[in-house]
C-alpha positions as CSV (number, residue, x, y, z in Angstrom):
1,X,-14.2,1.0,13.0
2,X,-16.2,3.7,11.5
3,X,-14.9,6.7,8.9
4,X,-11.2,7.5,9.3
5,X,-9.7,10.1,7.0
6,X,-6.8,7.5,6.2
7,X,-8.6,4.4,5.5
8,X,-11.2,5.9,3.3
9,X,-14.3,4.2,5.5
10,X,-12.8,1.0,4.5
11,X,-13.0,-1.6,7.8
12,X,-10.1,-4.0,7.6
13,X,-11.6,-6.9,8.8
14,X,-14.9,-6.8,6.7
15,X,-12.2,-5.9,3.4
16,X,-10.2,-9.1,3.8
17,X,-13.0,-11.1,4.5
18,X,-14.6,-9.9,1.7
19,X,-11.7,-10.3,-0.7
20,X,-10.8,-14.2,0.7
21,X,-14.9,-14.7,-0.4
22,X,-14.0,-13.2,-3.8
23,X,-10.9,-15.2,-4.2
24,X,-13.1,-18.5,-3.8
25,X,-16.0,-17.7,-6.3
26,X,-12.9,-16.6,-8.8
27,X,-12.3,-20.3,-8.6
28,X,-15.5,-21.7,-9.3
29,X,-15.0,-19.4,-12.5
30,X,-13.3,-20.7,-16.1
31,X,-11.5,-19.1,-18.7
32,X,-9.6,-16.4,-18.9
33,X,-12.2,-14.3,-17.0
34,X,-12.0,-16.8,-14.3
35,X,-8.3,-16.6,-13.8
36,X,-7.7,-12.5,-14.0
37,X,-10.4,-12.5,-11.0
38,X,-8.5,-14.8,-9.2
39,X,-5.5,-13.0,-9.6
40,X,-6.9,-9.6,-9.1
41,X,-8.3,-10.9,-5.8
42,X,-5.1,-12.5,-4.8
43,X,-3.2,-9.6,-5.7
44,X,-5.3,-7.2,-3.5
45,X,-5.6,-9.5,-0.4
46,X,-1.5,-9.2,-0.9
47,X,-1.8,-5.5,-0.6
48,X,-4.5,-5.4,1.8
49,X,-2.3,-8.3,4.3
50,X,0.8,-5.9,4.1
51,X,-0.2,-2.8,3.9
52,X,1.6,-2.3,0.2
53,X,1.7,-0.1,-2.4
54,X,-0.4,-2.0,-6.0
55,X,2.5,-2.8,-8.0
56,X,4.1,-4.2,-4.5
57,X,2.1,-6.4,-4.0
58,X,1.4,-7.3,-8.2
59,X,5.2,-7.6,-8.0
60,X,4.9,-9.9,-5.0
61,X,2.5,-12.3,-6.3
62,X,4.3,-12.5,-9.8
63,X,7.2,-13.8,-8.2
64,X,5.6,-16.4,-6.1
65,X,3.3,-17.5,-9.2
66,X,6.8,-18.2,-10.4
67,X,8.5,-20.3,-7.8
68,X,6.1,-20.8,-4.8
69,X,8.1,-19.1,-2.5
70,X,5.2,-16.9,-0.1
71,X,8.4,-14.2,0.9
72,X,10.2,-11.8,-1.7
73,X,11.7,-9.2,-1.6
74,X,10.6,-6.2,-4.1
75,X,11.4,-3.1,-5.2
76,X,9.5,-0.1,-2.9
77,X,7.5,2.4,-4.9
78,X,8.8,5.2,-3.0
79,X,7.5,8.7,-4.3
80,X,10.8,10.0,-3.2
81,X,12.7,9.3,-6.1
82,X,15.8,10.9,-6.7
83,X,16.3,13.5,-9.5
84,X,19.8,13.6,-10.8
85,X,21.5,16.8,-12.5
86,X,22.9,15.8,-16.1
87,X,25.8,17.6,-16.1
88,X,27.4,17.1,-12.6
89,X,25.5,13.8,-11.7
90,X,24.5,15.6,-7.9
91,X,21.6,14.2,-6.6
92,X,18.5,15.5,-5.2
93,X,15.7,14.3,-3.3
94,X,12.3,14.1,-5.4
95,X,10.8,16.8,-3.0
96,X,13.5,18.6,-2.7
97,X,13.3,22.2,-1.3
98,X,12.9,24.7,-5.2
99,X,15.7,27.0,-3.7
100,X,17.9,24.4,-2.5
101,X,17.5,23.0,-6.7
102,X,17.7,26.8,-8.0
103,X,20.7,27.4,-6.2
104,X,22.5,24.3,-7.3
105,X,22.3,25.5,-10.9
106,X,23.0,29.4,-9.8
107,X,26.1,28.5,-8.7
108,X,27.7,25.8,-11.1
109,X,25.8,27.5,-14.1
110,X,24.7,23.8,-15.7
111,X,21.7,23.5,-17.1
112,X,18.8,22.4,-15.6
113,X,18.2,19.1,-16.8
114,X,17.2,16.2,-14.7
115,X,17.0,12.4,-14.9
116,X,14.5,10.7,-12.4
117,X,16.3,7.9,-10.4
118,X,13.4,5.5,-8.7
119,X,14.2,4.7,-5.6
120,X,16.1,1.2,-5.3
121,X,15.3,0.2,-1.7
122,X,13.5,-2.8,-1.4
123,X,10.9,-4.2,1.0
124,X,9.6,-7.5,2.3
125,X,6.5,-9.1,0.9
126,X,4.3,-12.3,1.7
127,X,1.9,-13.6,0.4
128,X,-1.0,-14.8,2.3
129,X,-2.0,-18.4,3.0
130,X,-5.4,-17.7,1.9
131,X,-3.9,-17.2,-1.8
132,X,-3.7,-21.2,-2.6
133,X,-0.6,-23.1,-4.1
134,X,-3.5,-24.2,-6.5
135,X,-4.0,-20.7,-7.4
136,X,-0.4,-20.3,-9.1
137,X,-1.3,-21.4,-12.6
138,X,-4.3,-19.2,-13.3
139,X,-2.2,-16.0,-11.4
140,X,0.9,-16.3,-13.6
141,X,-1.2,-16.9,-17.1
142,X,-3.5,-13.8,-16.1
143,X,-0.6,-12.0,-14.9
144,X,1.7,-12.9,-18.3
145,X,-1.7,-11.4,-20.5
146,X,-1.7,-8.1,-18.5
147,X,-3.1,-7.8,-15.2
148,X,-1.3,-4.5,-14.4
149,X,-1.5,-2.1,-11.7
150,X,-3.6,0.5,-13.6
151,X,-6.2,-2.6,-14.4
152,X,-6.5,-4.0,-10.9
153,X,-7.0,0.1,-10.1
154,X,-10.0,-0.3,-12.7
155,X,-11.1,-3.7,-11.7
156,X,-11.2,-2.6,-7.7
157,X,-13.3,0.8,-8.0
158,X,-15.7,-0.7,-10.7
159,X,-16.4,-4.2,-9.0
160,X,-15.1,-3.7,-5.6
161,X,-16.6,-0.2,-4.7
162,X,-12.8,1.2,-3.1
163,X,-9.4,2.4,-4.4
164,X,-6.3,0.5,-4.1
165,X,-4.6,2.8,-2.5
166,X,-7.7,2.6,0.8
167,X,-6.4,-1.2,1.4
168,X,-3.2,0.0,2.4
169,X,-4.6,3.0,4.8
170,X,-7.1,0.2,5.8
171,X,-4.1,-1.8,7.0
172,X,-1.8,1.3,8.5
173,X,-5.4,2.0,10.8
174,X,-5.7,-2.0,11.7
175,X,-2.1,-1.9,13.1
176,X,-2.2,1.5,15.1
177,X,-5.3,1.1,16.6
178,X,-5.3,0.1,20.1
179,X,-6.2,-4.2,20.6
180,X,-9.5,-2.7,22.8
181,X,-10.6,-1.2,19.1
182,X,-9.9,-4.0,16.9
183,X,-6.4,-3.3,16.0
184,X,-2.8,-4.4,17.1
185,X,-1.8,-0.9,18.7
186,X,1.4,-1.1,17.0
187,X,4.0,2.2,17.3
188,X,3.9,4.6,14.4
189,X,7.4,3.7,13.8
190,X,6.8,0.3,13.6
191,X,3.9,0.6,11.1
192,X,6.1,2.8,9.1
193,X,9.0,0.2,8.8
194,X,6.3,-2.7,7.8
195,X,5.2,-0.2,4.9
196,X,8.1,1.5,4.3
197,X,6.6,4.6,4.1
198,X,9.1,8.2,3.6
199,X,7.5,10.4,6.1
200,X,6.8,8.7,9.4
201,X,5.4,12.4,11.0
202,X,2.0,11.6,8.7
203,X,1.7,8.1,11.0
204,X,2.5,10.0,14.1
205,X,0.2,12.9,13.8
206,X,-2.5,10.6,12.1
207,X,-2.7,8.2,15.5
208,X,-2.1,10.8,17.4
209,X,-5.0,13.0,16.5
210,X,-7.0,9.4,17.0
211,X,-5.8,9.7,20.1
212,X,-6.8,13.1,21.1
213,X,-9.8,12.6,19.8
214,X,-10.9,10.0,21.8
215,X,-9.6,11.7,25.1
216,X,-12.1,13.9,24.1
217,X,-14.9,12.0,24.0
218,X,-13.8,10.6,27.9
219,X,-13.7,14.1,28.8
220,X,-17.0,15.1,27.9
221,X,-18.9,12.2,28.7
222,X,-21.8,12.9,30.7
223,X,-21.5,16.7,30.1
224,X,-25.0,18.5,30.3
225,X,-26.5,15.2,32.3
226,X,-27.7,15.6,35.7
């Protein structure tokens, strides 16, 4: 698919295949080792498949190492938390405007003090087929001795050559991109409602310069021949 500013140069197709490969040699591997690469794999074919946030889809596998059940539903890692006032209890958004904050405090005179509220919307997770029933007892044990989010973020760049964080743009690119380049052509919105991501305009303006761009290759094709 080539270098897109969102998906970091990571292809989609060539990421999960790549993972599903690492998932099976994790098998063939014993110990403790063994079982942290299988759930490291597993964890970020979860992400990768759904287009999550890290501890989503950690979250998301934890819970089906526990009860086999591939859907859950957990907690989205929304950066817009809300930030509380102490005295009053008046919320604000995370990225709320300075003024709008300043004035709060101008006129009721409290003191500005804040408690962070994360968010407490929740999203839909599955976990894919290609993570096996067999797989459950070497995920929860590596998962119950501390395969966190910061270590599969260590364990990705160092073994895997990308960041987390390029799985999920990977999969917003797979979905928007029209079914004649690979993807699903899926509408920004709808993409945005999978991922539950805040601020739909960066999906929007993203496909659409995509888009754009590629008008603009139709329109100068052929200029300076002939």
């Amino acid at each position: 698919m080539g270098r897109y500013a969102w998906d970091m140069g990571l292809d989609y197709g060539a990421a999960r295949l790549s993972l599903i490969d690492g998932l099976a040699k994790a098998r063939s591997t014993t110990g403790d080792f063994g079982a942290k690469r299988v759930a490291s794999h597993a964890i970020l074919l979860t992400q990768l498949m759904n287009g999550s946030r890290i501890s989503e889809a950690r979250d998301a596998v934890y819970s089906w190492s526990g009860d086999g059940a591939r859907e859950h539903q957990v907690r989205a890692r929304k950066e817009g938390s809300v930030r509380r006032c102490d005295e009053c209890g008046k919320t604000f958004a995370k990225r709320a405007r300075v003024n709008t904050v300043e004035r709060h405090f101008a006129q009721t005179g409290h003191a500005a003090r804040f408690t962070e509220l994360p968010s407490a919307e929740t999203r839909t997770m599955i976990v894919p087929a290609e993570v096996e029933e067999s797989d459950r007892t070497a995920v929860r044990a590596a998962l119950n001795r501390g395969v966190t989010p910061k270590s599969l973020v260590n364990f990705s760049r160092r073994h895997l050559g990308f960041n987390t964080h390029s799985l999920r743009y990977a999969n917003t690119t797979h979905q928007g991109l029209p079914r004649e380049q690979g993807g699903l052509g899926r509408e920004p919105q709808v993409i945005a409602k999978i991922q539950h991501r805040k601020n739909l305009n960066l999906v929007v303006d993203y496909f659409s310069q995509k888009a754009a761009d590629a008008l603009l290759r139709e329109d100068t094709r052929g200029v300076g021949r002939g």
